[in-house]
C-alpha positions in Angstrom: 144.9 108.1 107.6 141.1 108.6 107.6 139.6 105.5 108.1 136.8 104.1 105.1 133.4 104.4 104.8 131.6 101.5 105.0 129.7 100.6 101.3 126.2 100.6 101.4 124.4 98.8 98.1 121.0 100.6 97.9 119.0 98.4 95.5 115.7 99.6 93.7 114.3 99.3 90.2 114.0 103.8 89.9 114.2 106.4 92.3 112.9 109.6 92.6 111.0 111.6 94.4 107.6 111.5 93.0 106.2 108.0 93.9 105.8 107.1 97.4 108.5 104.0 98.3 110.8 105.7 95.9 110.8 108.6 97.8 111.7 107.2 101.4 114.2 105.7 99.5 115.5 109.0 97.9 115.2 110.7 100.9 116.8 107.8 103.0 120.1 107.3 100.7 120.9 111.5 100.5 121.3 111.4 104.0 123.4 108.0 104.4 125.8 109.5 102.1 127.9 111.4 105.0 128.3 108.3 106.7 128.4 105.7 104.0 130.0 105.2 100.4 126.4 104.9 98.4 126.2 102.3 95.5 123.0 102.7 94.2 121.4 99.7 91.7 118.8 100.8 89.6 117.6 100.9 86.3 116.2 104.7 86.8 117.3 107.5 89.4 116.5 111.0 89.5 115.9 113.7 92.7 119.3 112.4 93.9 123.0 114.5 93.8 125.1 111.9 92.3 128.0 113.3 93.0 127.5 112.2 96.8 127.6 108.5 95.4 127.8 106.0 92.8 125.4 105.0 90.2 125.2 101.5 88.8 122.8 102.1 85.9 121.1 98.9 85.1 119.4 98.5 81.9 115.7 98.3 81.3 113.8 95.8 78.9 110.5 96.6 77.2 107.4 94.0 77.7 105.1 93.0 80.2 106.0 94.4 83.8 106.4 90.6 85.0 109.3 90.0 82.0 110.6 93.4 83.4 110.7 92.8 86.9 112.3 88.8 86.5 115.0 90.8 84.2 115.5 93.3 86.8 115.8 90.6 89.6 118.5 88.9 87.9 120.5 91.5 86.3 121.2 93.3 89.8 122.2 90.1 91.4 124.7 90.3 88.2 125.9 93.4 88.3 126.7 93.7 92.1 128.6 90.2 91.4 130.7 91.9 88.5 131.6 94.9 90.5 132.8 92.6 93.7 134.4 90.0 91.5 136.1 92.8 88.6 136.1 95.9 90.6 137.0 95.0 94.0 133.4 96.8 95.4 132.5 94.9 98.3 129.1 95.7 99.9 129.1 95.7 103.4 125.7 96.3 104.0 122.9 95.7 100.8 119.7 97.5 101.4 116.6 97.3 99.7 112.5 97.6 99.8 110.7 94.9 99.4 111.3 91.9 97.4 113.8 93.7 95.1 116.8 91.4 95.6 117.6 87.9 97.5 120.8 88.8 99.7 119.5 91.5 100.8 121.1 92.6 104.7 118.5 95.2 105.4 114.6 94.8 104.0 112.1 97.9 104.4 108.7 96.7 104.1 106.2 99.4 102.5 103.3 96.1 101.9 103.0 92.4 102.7 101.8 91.8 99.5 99.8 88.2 100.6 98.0 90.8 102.9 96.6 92.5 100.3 96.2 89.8 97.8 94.4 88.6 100.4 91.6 91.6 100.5 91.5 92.1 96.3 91.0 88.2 96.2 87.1 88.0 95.7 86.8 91.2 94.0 89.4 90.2 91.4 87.7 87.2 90.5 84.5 88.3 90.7 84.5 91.2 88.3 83.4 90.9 85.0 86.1 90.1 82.7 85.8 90.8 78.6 88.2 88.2 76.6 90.2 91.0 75.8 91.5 91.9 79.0 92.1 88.1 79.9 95.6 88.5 79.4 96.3 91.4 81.4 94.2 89.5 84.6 96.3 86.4 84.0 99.4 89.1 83.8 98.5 90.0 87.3 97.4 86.7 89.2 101.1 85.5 88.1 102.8 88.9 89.1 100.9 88.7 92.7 102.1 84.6 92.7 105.5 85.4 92.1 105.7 88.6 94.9 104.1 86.4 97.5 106.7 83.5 97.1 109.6 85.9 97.2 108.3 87.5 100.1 108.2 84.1 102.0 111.6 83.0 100.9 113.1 87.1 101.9 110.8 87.9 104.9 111.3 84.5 107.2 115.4 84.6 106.6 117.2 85.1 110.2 119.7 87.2 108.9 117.7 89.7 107.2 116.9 93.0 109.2 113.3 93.5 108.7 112.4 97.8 108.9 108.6 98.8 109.2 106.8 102.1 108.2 104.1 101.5 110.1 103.3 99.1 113.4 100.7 97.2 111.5 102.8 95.3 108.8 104.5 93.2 112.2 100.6 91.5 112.3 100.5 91.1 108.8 104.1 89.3 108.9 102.8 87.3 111.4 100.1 86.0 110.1 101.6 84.9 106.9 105.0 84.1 107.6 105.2 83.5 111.5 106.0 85.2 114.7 109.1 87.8 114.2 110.7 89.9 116.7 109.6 93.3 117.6 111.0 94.7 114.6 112.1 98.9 114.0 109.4 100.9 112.8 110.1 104.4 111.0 107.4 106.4 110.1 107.8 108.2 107.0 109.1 111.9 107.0 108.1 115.0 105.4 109.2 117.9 103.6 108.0 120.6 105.7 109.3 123.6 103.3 107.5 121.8 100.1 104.2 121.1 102.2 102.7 123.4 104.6 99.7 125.3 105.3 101.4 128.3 104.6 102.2 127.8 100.5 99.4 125.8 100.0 96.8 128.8 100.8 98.9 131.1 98.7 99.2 128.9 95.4 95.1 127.9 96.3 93.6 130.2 93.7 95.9 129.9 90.8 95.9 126.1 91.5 92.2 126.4 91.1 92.5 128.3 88.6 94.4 126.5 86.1 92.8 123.0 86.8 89.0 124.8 86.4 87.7 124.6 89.7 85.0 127.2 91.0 85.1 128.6 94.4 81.9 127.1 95.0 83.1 123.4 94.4 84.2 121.1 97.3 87.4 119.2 96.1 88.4 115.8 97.1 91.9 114.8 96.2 93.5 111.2 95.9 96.9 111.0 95.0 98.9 107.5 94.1 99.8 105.1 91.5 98.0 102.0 92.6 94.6 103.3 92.3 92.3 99.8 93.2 95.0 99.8 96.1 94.0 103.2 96.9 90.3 102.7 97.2 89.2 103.8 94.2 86.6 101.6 93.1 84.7 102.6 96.7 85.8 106.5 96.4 83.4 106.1 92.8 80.2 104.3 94.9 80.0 107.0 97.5 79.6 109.8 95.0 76.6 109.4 93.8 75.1 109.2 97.2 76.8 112.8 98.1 74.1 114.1 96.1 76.0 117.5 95.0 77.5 118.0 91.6 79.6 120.7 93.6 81.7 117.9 94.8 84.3 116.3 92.6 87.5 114.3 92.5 90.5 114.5 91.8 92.7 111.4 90.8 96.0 112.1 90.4 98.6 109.6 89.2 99.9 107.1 86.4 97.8 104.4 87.0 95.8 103.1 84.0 92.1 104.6 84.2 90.2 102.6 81.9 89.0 100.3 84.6 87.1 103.0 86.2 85.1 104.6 83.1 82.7 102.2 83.2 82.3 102.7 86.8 82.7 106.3 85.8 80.1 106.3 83.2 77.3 103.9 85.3 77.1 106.5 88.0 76.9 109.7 84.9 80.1 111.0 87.4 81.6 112.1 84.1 81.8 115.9 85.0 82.4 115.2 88.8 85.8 113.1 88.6 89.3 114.3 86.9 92.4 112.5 86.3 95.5 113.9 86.3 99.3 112.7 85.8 101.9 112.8 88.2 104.1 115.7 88.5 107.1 116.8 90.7 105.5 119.6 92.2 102.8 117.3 93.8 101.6 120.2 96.5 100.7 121.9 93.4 97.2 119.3 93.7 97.2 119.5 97.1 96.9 123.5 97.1 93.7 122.8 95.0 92.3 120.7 97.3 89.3 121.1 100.1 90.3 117.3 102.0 92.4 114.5 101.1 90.5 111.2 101.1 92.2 107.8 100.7 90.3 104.5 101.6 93.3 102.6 101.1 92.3 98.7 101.0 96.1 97.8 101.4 98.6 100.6 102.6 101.7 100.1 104.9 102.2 104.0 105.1 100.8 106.3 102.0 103.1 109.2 102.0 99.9 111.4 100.6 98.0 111.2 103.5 100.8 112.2 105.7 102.4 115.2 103.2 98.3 115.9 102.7 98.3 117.0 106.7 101.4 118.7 106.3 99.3 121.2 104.0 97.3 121.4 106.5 93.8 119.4 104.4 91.4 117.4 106.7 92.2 114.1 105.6 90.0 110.9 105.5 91.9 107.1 105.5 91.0 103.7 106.2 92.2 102.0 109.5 94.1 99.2 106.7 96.5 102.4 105.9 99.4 102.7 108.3 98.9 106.7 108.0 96.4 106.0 110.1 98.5 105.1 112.9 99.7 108.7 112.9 96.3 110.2 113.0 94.0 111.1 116.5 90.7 110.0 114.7 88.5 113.3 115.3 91.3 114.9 116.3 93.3 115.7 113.0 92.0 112.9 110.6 89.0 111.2 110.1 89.6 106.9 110.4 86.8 104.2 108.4 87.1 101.1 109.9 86.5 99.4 106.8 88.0 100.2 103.3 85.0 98.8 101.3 81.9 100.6 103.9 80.6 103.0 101.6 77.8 104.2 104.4 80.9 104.8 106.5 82.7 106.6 104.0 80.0 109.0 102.7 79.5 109.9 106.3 83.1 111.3 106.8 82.9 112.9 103.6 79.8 114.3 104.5 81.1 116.1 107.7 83.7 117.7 105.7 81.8 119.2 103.3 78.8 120.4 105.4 81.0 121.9 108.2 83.5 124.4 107.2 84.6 125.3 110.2 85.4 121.2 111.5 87.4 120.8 107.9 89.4 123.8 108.7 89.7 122.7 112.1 90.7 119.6 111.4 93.0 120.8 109.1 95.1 122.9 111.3 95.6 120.0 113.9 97.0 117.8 110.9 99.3 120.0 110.1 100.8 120.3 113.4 100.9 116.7 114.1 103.3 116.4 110.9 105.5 118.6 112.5 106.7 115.3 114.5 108.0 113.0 111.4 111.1 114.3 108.8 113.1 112.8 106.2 116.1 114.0 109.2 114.8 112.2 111.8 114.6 109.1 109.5 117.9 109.4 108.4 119.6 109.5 111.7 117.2 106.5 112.4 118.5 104.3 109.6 122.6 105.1 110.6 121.5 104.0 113.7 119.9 100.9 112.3 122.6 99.9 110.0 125.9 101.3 112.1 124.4 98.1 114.6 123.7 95.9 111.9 127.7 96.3 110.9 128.5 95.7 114.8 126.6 92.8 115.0 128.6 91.4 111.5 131.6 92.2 113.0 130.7 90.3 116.0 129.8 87.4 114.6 133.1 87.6 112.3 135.3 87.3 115.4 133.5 84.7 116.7 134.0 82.9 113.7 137.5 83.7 112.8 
């Protein structure tokens, strides 16, 4: 009789494969399937063959994110109790990123968010508010409340297996919730046959092309969905100071734009700065690109810097982006010490567009440094992770019994 698989409950609000935690997490759960029975919770899942596990489709409610988010908390606490108390499902490991659930076994951690609440703090409250956009601040200082307690109550639990992207979020943990162990880091993988030198220099002209870029126009891409997280606001200072209307920007994403117009506007960087939605074929942007450039004031690991050097783009990131800790500054990236140093910024961006040769350079060397990290090498690193973690249960139950 072939023994069972042990059941795996993989919480997360949506997957897919087009915004960066949901994609580990896409990535991660196709390959645990072989060794696992896969329960998936989530409101939203797509990129993923479900007939290689199970889908418990939990239902979304429309308003305000934070009304969304409390719903979502509660409901998949409720439906993984229904399915263990009516169906007989028991989890024997429940995964999640984040602060998505409060029983969770296994916790990967893409932010500290009191890290980064901690960085915004002064620019939040000292930007100039209108009345009409009072709501949507008081919206946010009560969505950034409620993450921060949840993360104190989740990340300071002995029992729960804390996972890292990047080394840096063990000092942030640290500092806000005490001294942990040395914790498992997994830095995230790539899709090497979507992003490589290779197709982006032959889908470069129609990519071009079709967005209106001349040949003669450096591009500078950014790609996410938490633009002020991203570094927008000093992305928009430095280019001015450039001094070339043959550099422009490219801001791809579903973030909400109309804080940056006036920005946009101040600085007459109308014609020099695009947005652009999201879309699954993401190297599609990158192929369009001259450099990636991401002064990230809060990032565990950005997966567009890393998939960026995969296409082999010189790419620029802040020291406070876990990417960073993958990069050779010089080498095959360029590294600002600050997130907010404009001086520091234009200079890198400066090097890249004046030197041809050091972009293309730098480019090359990316590209062969993401040869090191795939979505493979993650997945074996997670069955390792969580084949101990069921060990260590049993263990304990023996000791108990």
């Amino acid at each position: 009789m072939t023994p069972s698989k042990p059941v795996l409950a993989v919480v997360s609000p949506f997957i897919d494969k087009r915004h960066g935690t949901e994609r580990w997490i896409a990535e991660w759960t196709s390959r645990l399937s072989g060794e696992f029975d896969v329960h998936v919770y989530s409101q939203r899942v797509e990129d993923l063959d479900l007939t290689r596990l199970t889908w418990h489709r939990i239902p979304e409610i429309r308003g305000p994110h934070l009304v969304n988010f409390l719903w979502w908390l509660a409901a998949n606490h409720l439906w993984r109790w229904r399915d263990r108390r009516f169906r007989g499902i028991t989890h024997d490991l429940v995964f999640t990123a984040g602060t998505n659930c409060l029983d969770a076994d296994a916790i990967s951690i893409h932010v500290v968010f009191a890290e980064f609440v901690r960085r915004v703090r002064s620019e939040m409250y000292l930007q100039r508010f209108s009345i009409f956009s009072w709501p949507r601040r008081i919206h946010r200082d009560l969505y950034y409340r409620l993450i921060t307690l949840l993360e104190r109550h989740l990340y300071t639990q002995p029992s729960a297996q804390l996972i890292l992207i990047a080394r840096k979020t063990a000092k942030d943990l640290d500092r806000f919730y005490g001294p942990h162990d040395v914790l498992p880091v997994l830095y995230m993988g790539i899709d090497h046959t979507t992003f490589n030198p290779q197709l982006r220099m032959a889908r470069r002209d129609d990519a071009r092309r079709e967005l209106g870029i001349r040949d003669e126009q450096f591009v500078l891409l950014l790609v996410g969905n938490d633009w002020r997280k991203k570094g927008l606001c000093t992305l928009l200072d430095v280019l001015p100071a450039l001094g070339d209307r043959q550099v422009i920007l490219l801001v791809v994403g579903d973030d909400e734009k109309s804080p940056y117009v006036r920005q946009i506007q101040r600085y007459d960087l109308v014609d020099c700065v695009r947005f652009f939605p999201s879309r699954p074929d993401v190297a599609f942007y990158y192929a369009a690109a001259d450099a990636y450039v991401e002064p990230s004031v809060e990032d565990t690991f950005a997966q567009p810097p890393a998939e960026a050097m995969a296409c082999g783009l010189a790419v620029i990131t802040s020291i406070t982006n876990g990417t960073a800790e993958i990069i050779t500054d010089g080498l095959d990236g360029l590294i600002i010490q600050d997130p907010f140093n404009s001086p520091e910024l234009i200079t890198q961006i400066r090097r890249l567009c004046e030197d041809p040769y050091f972009c293309r350079w730098l480019g090359e060397n990316a590209a062969r440094t993401s040869l090191r990290y795939s979505w493979d090498q993650n997945g074996e690193q997670m069955k390792e992770i969580f084949t101990h973690m069921l060990q260590n249960k049993k263990v304990r139950a023996g000791t108990t019994a």
